[in-house]
N, C-alpha and C positions, 0 to 999 in steps of 0.2 A: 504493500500500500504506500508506504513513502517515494520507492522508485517509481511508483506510478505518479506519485506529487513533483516529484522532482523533474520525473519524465518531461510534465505538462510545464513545469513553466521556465527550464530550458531553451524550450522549442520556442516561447516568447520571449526569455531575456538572452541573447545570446552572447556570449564573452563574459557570463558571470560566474560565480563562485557562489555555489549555492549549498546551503545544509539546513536541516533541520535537525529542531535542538529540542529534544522531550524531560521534559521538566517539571511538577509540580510545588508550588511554595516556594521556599527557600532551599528547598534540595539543588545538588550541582545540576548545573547543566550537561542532558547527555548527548553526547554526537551519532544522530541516529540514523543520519546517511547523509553522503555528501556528496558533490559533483563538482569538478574544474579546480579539485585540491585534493593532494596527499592527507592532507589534516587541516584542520581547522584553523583559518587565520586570524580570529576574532581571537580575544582577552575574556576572562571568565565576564560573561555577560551581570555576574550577582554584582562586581564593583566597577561595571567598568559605565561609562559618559556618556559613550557612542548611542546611536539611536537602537540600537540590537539590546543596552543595558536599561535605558528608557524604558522598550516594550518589557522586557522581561519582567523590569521592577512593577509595572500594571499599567503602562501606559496603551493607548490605542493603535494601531495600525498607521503606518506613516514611512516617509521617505527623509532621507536627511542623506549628511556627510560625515565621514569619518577619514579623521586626518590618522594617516601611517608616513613611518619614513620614506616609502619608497613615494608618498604621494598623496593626493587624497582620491579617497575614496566615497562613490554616489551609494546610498545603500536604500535596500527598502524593505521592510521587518514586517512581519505581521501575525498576531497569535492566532494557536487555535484554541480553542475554548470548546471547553467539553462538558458534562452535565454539573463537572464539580469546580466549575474555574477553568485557568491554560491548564492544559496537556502537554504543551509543541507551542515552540516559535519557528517561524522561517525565514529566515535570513540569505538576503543575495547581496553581493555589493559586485561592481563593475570602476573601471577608472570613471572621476569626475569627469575627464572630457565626454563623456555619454550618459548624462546622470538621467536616473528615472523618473517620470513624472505621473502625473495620477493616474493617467491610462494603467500603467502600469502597476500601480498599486490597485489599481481597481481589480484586474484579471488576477492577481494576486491572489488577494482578497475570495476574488470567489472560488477559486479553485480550489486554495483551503478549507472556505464554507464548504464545500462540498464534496470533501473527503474526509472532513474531520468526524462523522459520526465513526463510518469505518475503522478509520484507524483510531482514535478513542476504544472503541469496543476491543482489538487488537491488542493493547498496552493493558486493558485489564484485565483480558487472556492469559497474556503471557505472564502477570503480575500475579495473578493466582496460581499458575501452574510451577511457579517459582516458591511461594510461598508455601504448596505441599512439597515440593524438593524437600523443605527446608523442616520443614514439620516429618516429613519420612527417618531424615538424620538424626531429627532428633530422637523420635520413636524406637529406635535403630539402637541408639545410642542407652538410653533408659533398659531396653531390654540386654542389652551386656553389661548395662551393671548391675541390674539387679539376678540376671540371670551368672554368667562365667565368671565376673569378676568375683560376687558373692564368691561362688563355690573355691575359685583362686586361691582366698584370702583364709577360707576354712582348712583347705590343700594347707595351707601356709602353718597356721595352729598345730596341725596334727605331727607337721616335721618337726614345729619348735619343741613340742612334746616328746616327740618321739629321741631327737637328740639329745633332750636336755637327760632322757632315762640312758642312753648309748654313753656322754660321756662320763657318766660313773661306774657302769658295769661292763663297757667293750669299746673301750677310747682308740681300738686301730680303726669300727668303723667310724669316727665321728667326722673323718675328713669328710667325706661323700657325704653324708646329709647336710653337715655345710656348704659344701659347694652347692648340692641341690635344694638348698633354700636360698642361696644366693642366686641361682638363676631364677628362682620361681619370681622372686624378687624383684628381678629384671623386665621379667615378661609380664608381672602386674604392672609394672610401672608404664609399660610401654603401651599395656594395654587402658592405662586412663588417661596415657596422652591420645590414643588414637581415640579415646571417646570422648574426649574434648576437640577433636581434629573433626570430628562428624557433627557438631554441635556449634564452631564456630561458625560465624558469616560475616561478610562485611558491609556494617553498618551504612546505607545510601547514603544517608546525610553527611555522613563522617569520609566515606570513599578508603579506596584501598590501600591507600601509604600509611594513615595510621594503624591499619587493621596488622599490618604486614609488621610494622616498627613494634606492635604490640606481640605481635604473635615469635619475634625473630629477639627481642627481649628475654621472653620466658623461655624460647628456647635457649640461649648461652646460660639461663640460670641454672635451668635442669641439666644441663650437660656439662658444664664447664667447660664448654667450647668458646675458642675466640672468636667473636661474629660481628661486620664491618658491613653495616646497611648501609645504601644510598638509591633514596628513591626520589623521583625527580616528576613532576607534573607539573601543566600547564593549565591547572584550574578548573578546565574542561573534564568530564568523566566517562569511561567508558561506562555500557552498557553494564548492569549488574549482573545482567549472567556470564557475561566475559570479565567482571571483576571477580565473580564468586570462582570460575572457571581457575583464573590466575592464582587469587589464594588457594586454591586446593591442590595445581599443580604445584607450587613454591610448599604444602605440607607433606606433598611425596619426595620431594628434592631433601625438604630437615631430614625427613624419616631415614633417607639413602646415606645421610652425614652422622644422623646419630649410628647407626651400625655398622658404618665402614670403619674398620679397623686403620688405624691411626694416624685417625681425623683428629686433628688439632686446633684448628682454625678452618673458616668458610666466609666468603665471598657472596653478597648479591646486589646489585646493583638492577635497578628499574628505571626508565624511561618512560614516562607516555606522555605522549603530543596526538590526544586523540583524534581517529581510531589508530593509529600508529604506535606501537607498546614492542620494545626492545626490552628482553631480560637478560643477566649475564648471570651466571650462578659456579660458583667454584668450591673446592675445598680440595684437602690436602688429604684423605683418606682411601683404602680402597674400598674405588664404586662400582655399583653393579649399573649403574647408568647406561655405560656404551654397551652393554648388553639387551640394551630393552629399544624394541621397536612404537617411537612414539608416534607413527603414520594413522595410526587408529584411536589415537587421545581427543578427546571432545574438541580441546581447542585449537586441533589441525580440523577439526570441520567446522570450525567458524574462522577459519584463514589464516594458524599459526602456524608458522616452520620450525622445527627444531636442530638446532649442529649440535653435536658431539666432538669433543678436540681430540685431537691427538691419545687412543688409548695408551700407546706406547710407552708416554709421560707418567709421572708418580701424577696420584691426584686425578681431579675431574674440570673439564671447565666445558660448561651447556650455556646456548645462547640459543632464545627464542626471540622469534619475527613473527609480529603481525601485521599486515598492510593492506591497506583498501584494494580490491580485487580490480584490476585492468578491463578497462571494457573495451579494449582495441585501438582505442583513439590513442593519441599522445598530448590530447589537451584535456582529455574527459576521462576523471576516474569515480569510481561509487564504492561507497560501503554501507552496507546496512545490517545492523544489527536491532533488533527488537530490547528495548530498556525492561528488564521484570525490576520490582521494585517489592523486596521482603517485605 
């Protein structure tokens, strides 16, 4: 439904840069398809001056200018409104030497009007179907702990008992039931980080760098590993089911660093200039990484690429690519991803 918005008014403004931005409230704005740009060349619309932060903040449908370095720019913005308030703003700017006029806001204007019931009903589709994801994880999650972990922890009881009788009556076997209370040990713990790993999500309003800073925190505390984040946005947000996608892969990546044998320190560094999202991920242990084919990972079918470095090397170093899919042209690119919102 949006390539179909974009489609139509393309075809009337031509030489623009056009996306549409779905949005509700004060939540970030997400970049929900775009045309005639790699990523988005607007400023987060919540602080920014321009007639794009105007409409966003509640203003009405309009044209104006917006000064860039390279120049200014004719722009023309228009929301859609949906049963609960905007949904989506649409935004196209062109150079001032061809700036738009009301004709143009006007076809604008209705084009949206009448698409927006569709794609409205689409955004709360996808926004419920995201919100059982989430509610499935959690369920998921409740029943291993009350179900394996329980029994784990009783597992656990019965060894402490049982060695604490071994080391006064048969002290050759007490090595073995310590070591195998030390592992059990191991594998509960592992196993209520993974049911906090099926439980986390990344909060919309809040977006994915804090979630990631908070989540890459608690891991160097539980491990005592040495861990050097840097994550980098441009205000702009991806869609949440390609944020929630990211933090889950970035929970399978800790998980391959907390058990590779003599991991000591890891690397992540994040990029996104949405829909545009560069990860780099390292560490110094060994990984079972270059072993795993990630062609069938969710977010190679919303348009990620994964490399794998050099196995040869001690260590692991992964770099994922995502970029708006080519539509032929060499002036005209699209991406669209569908916003769920937990």
């Amino acid at each position: 439904m949006a390539e179909r918005l974009l489609d139509e008014v393309a075809e009337h403004l031509p030489g623009s840069r056009i996306a549409l931005l779905a949005g509700t409230g004060d939540a970030p704005a997400v970049v929900l398809a775009l045309v005639g740009a790699e990523q988005a060349p607007w400023p987060d619309p919540r602080t920014d001056d321009s007639p794009l932060g105007q409409v966003w903040r509640g203003a009405t449908a309009t044209t104006g200018t917006w000064a860039t370095p390279a120049g200014s720019r004719s722009m023309v913005v228009v929301p859609l409104e949906g049963e609960e308030g905007r949904c989506a703003v649409l935004v196209a700017d062109r150079d001032a030497a061809a700036p738009f006029d009301v004709a143009d806001l006007a076809f604008v204007a209705g084009v949206t009007q009448r698409l927006t019931p569709a794609l409205a009903h689409a955004l709360e589709v996808a926004a419920l179907a995201e919100r059982q994801a989430h509610d499935e994880r959690v369920r998921l999650a409740q029943e291993l702990h009350d179900g394996l972990a329980q029994e784990l922890v009783a597992l656990g009881y019965r060894i402490d008992f049982t060695r604490r009788q071994v080391d006064r009556s048969d002290p050759a076997l007490a090595a073995p039931l310590h070591e195998a209370r030390d592992e059990l040990s191991r594998i509960l713990a592992d196993l209520r980080l993974r049911m906090a790993d099926l439980q986390a999500s990344v909060d919309p309003d809040g977006g994915l760098a804090p979630a990631l800073r908070g989540r890459l925190e608690q891991f160097a505390e539980i491990t005592g590993l040495k861990v050097q984040v840097d994550v980098d946005d441009d205000g702009l947000a991806l869609p949440p089911v390609v944020q929630d996608q990211l933090f889950r892969f970035v929970l399978d990546l800790l998980a391959d660093a907390r058990h590779a044998r003599g991991a000591n320190r890891l690397e992540l560094a994040l990029k996104v200039a949405a829909p545009r999202v560069r990860l780099r991920f390292t560490h110094d242990g060994e990984s079972s990484l270059p072993s795993r084919d990630f062609s069938g990972h969710p977010l190679a079918q919303l348009g990620a690429v994964v490399f794998i470095g050099d196995a040869s090397r001690p260590g692991v170093e992964l770099t994922l690519e995502m970029s708006p899919a080519d539509s032929g042209t060499t002036d005209r690119r699209r991406s669209e991803r569908i916003p769920l919102r937990s």
